[in-house]
DSSP file (Angstrom, degrees, kcal/mol; ACC not computed):
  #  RESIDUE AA STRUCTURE BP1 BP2  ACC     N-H-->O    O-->H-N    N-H-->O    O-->H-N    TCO  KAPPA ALPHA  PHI   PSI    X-CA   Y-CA   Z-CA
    1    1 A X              0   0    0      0, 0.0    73,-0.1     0, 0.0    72,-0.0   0.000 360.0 360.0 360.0 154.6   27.8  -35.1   49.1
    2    2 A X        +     0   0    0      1,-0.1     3,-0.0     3,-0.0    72,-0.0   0.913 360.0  31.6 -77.1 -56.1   27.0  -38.5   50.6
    3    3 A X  S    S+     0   0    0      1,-0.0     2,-0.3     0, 0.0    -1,-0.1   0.653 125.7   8.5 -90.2 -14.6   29.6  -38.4   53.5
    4    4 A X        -     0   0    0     44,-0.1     2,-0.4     2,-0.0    44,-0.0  -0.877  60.1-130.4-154.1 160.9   29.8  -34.4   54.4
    5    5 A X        -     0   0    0     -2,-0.3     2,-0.3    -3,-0.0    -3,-0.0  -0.994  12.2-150.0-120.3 127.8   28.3  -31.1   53.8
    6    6 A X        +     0   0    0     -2,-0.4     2,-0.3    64,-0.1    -2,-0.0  -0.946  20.9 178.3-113.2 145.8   29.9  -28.0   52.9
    7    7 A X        -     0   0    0     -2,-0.3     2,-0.7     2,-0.0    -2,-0.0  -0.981  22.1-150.4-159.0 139.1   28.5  -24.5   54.0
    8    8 A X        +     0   0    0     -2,-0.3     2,-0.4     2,-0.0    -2,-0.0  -0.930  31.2 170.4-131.7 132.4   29.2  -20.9   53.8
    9    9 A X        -     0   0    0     -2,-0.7     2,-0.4     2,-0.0    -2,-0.0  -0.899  35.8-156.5-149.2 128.0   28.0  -18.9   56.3
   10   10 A X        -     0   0    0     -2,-0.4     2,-1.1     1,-0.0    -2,-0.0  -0.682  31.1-134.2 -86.2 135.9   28.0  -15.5   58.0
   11   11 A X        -     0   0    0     -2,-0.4     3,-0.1     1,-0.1    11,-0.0  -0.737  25.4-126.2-104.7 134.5   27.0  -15.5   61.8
   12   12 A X        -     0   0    0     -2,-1.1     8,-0.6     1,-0.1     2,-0.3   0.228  27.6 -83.1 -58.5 156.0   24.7  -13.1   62.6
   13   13 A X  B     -A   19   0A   0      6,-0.2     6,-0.2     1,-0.2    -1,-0.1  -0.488  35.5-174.8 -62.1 124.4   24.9  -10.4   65.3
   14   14 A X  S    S-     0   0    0      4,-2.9     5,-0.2    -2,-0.3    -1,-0.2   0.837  73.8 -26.4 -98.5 -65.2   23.8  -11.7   68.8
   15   15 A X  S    S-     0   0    0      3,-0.8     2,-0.9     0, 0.0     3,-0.5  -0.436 108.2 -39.2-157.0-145.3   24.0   -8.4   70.6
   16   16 A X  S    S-     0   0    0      1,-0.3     3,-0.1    -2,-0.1    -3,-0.0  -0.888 130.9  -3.5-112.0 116.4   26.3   -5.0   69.7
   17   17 A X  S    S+     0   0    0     -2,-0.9    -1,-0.3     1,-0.2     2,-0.3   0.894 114.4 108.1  71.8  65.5   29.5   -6.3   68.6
   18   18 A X        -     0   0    0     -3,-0.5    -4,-2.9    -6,-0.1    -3,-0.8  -0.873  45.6-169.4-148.9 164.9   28.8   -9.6   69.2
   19   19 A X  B     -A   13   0A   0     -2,-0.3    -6,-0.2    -6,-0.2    -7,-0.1  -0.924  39.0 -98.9-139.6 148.6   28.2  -12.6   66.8
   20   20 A X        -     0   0    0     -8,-0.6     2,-0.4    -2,-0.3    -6,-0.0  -0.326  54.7-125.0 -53.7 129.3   26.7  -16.5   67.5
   21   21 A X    >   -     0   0    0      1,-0.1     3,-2.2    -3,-0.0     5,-0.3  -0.863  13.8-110.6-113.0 146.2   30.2  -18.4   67.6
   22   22 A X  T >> S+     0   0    0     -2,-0.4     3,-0.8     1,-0.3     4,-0.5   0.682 112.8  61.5 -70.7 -23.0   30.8  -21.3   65.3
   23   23 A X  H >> S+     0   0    0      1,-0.2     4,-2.3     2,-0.2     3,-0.8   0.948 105.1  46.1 -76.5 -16.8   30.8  -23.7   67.7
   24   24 A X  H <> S+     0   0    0     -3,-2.2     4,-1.1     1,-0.3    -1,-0.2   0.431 110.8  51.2 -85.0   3.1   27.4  -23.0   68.7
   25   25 A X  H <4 S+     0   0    0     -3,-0.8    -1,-0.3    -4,-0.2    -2,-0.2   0.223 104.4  55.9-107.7  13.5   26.1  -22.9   65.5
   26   26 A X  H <X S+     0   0    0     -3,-0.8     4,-4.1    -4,-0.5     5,-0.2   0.734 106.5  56.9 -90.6 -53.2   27.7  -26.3   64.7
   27   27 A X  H  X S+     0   0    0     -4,-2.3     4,-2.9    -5,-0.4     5,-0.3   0.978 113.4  37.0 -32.4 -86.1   25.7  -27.5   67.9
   28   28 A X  H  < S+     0   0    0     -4,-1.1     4,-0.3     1,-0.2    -1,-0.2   0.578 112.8  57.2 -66.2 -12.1   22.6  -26.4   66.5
   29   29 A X  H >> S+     0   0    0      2,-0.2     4,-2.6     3,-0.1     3,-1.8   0.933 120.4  28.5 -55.8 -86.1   23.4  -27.4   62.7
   30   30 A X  H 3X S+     0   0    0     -4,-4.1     4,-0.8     1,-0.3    -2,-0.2   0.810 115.3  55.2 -59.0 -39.1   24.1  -31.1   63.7
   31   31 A X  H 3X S+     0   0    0     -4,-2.9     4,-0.7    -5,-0.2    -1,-0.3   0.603 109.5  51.5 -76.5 -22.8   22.2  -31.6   66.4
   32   32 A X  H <4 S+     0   0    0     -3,-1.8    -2,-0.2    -5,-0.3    -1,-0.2   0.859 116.3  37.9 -54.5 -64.9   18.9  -30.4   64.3
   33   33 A X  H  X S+     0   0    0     -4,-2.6     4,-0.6     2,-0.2    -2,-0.2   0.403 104.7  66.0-106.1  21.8   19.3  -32.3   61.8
   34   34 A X  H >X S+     0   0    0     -4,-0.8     4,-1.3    -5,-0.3     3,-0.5   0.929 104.1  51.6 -77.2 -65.9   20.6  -35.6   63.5
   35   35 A X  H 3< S+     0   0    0     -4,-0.7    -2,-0.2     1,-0.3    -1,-0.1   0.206 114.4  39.0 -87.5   3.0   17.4  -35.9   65.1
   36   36 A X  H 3> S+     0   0    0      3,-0.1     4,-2.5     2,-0.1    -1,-0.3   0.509 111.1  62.9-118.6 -13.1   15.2  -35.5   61.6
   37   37 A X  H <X S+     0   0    0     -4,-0.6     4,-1.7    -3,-0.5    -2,-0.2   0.932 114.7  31.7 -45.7 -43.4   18.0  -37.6   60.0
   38   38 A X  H  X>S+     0   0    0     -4,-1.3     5,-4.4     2,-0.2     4,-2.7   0.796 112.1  59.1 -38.1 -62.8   16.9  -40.4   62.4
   39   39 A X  H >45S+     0   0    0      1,-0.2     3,-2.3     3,-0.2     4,-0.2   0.960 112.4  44.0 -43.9 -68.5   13.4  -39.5   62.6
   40   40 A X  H 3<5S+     0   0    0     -4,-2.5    -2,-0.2     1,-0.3    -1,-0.2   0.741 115.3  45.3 -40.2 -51.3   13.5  -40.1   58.6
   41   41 A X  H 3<5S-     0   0    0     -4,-1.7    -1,-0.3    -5,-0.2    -2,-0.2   0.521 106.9-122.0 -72.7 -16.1   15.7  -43.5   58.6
   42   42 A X  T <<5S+     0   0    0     -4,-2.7     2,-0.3    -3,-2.3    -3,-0.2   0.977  77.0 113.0  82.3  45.0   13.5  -44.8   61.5
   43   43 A X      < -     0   0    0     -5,-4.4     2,-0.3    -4,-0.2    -1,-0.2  -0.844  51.5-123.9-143.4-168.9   17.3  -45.1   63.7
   44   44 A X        +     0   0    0     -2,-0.3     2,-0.3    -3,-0.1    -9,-0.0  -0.954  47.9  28.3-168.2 143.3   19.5  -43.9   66.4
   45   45 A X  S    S-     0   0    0     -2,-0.3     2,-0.3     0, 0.0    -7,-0.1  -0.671  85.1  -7.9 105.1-168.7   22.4  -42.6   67.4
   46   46 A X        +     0   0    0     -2,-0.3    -2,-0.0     1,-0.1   -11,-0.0  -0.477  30.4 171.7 -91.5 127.8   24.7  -40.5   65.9
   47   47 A X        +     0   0    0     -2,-0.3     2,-0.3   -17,-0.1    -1,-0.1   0.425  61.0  70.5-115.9   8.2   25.0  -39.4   62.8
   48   48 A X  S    S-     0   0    0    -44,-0.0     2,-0.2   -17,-0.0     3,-0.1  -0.747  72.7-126.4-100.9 148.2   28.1  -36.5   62.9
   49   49 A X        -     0   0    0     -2,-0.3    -2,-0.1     2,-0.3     0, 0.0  -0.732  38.4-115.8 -75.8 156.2   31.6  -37.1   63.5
   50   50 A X  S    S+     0   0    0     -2,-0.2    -1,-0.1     2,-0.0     0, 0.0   0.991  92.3  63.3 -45.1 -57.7   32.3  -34.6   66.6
   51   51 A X        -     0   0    0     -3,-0.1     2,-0.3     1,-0.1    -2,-0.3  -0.009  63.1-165.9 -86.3-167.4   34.7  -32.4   64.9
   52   52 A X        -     0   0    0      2,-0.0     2,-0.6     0, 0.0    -1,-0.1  -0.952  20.1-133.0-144.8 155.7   34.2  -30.0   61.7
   53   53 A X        -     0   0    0     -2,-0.3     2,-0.5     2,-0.0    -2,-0.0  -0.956  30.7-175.7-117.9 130.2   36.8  -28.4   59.6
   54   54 A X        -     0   0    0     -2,-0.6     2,-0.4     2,-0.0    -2,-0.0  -0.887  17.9-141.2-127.4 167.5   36.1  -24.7   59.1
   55   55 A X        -     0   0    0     -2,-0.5     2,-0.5     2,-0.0    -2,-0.0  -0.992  12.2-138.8-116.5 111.5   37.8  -22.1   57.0
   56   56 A X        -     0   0    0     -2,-0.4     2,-0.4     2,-0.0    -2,-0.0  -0.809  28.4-149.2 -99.9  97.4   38.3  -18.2   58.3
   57   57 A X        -     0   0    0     -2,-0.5     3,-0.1     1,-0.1     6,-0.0  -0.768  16.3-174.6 -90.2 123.4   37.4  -16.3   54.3
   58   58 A X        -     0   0    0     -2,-0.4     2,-0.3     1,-0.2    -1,-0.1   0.446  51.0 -16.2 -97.3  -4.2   39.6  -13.1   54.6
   59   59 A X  S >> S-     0   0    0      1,-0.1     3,-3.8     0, 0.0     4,-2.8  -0.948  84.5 -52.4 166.9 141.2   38.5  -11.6   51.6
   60   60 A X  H 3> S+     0   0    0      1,-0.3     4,-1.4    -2,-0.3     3,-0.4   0.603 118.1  34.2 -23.4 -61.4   36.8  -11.2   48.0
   61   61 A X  H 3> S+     0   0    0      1,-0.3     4,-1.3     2,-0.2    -1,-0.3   0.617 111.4  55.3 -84.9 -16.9   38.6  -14.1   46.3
   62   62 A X  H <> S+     0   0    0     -3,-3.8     4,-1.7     3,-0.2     5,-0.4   0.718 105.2  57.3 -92.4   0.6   39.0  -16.3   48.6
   63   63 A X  H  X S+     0   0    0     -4,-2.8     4,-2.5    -3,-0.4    -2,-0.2   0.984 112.1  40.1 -64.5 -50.6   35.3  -16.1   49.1
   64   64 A X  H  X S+     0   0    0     -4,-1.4     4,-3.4    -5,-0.3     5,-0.2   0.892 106.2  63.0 -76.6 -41.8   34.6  -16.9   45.7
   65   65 A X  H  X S+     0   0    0     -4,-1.3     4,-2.0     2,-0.2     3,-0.3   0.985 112.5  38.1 -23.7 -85.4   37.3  -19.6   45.4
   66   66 A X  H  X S+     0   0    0     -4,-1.7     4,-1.4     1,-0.3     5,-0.4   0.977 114.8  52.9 -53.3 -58.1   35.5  -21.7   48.3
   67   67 A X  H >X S+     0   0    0     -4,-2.5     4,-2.1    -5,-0.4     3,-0.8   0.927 115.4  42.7 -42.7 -50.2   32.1  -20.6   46.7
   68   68 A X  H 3X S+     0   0    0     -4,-3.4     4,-1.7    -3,-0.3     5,-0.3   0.970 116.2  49.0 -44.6 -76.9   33.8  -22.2   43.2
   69   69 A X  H 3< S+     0   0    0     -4,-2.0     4,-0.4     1,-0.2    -1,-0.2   0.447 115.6  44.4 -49.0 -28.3   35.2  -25.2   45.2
   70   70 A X  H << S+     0   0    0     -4,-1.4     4,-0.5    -3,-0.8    -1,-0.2   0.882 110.9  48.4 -81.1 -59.0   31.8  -25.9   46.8
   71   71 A X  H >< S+     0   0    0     -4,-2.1     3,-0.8    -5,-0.4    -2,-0.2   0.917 113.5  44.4 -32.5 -76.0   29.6  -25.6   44.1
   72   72 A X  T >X S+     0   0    0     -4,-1.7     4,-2.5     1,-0.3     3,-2.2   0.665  90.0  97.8 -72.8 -17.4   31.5  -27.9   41.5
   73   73 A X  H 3> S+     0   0    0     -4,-0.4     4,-1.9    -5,-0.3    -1,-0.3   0.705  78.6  37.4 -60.1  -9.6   32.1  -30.3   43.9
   74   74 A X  H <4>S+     0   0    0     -3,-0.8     5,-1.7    -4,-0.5     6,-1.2   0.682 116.3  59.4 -94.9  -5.8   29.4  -33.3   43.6
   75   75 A X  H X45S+     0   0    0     -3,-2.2     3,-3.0    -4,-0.2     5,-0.3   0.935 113.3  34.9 -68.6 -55.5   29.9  -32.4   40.0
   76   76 A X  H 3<5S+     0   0    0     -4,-2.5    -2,-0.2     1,-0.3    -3,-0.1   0.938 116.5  56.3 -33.4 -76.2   33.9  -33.5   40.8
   77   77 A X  T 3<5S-     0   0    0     -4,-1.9    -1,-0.3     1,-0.3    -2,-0.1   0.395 114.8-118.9 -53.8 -17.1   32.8  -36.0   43.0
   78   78 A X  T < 5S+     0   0    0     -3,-3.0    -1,-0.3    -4,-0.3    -3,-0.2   0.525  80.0 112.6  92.2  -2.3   30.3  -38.1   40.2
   79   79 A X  S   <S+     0   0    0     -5,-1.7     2,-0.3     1,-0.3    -4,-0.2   0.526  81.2  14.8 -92.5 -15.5   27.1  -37.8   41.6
   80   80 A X        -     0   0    0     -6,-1.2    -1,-0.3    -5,-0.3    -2,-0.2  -0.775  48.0-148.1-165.9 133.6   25.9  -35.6   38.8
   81   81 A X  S    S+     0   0    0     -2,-0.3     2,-0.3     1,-0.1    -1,-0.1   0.560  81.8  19.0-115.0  44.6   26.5  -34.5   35.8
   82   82 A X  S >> S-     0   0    0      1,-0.1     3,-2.5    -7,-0.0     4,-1.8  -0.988  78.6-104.7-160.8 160.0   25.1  -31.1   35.8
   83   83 A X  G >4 S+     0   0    0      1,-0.3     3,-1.2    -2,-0.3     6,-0.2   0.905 121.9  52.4 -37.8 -45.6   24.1  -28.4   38.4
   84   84 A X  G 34 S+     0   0    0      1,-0.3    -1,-0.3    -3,-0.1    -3,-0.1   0.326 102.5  57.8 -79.1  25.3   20.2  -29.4   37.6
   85   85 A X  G <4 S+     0   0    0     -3,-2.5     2,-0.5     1,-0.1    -1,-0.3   0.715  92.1  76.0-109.8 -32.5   20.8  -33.1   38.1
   86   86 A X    <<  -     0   0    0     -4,-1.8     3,-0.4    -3,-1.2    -1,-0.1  -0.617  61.9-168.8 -96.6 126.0   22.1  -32.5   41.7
   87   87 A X        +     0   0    0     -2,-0.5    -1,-0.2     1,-0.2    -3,-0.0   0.773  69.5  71.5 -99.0  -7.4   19.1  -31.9   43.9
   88   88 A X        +     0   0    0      2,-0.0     2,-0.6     0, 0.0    -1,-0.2   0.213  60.3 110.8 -63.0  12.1   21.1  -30.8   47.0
   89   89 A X        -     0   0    0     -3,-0.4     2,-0.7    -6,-0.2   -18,-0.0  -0.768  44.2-176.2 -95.2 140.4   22.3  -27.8   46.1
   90   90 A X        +     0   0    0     -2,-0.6     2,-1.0     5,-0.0     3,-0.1  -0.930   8.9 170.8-129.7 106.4   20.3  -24.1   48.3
   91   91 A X    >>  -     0   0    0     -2,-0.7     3,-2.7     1,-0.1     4,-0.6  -0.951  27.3-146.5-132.3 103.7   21.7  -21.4   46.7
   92   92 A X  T 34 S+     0   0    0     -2,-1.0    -1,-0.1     1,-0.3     3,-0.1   0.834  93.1  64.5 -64.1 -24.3   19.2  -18.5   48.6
   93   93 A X  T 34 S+     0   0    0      1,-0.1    -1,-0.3    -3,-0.1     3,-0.1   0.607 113.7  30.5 -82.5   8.0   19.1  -16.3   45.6
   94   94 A X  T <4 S+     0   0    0     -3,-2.7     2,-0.3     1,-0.1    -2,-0.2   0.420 108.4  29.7-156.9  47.6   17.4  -18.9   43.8
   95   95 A X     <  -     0   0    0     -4,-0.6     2,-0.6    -3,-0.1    -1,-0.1  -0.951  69.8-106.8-138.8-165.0   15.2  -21.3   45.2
   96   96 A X        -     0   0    0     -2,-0.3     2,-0.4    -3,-0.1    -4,-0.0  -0.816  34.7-175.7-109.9 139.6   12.9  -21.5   47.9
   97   97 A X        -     0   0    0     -2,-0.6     2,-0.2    -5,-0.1    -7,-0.0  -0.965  17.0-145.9-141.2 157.8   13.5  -23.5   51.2
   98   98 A X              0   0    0     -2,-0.4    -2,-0.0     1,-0.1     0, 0.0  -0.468 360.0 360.0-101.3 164.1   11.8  -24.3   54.2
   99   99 A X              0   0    0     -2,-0.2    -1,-0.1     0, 0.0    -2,-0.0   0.355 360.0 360.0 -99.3 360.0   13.6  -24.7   58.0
């Protein structure tokens, strides 16, 4: 998407019974890739809004619901019209991507 990103994500295990809490993986989300947005556009300054909206998945369907809802969106949105047209898409079970 042009203005936002959507992402579905499990946080991993920190220590025994404890897991990397979203805000600090929000931190390291934006703040990572603010600073190669930059690099890349030759600018500065900020490139998040502060907040995020996140979603709590209780369960099998609503997992796949958002997974649905994420996927078809830039289709929704106009930017393409098919999956292979849209080059944003990292779906780990099938291509390869670097960090």
């Amino acid at each position: 998407m042009p203005d936002h990103v959507h992402l579905l994500l499990n946080p991993l295990q920190k220590g025994n019974g404890i897991w990397f809490d979203l805000a600090t993986i929000m931190k390291g989300i934006k703040g990572t890739s603010a600073v190669n947005i930059n690099r890349i556009l030759n600018k500065k300054g900020e490139v998040w809004q502060r907040e995020y909206f996140d979603r709590m998945i209780r369960d099998e369907n609503e997992l796949l619901e958002k997974w649905e809802y994420m996927w078809n969106n830039p289709l929704k949105a106009g930017l393409a019209n098919s999956f292979d047209e849209y080059n944003f898409y990292v779906n780990p079970d099938e291509k390869e991507y670097t960090y």
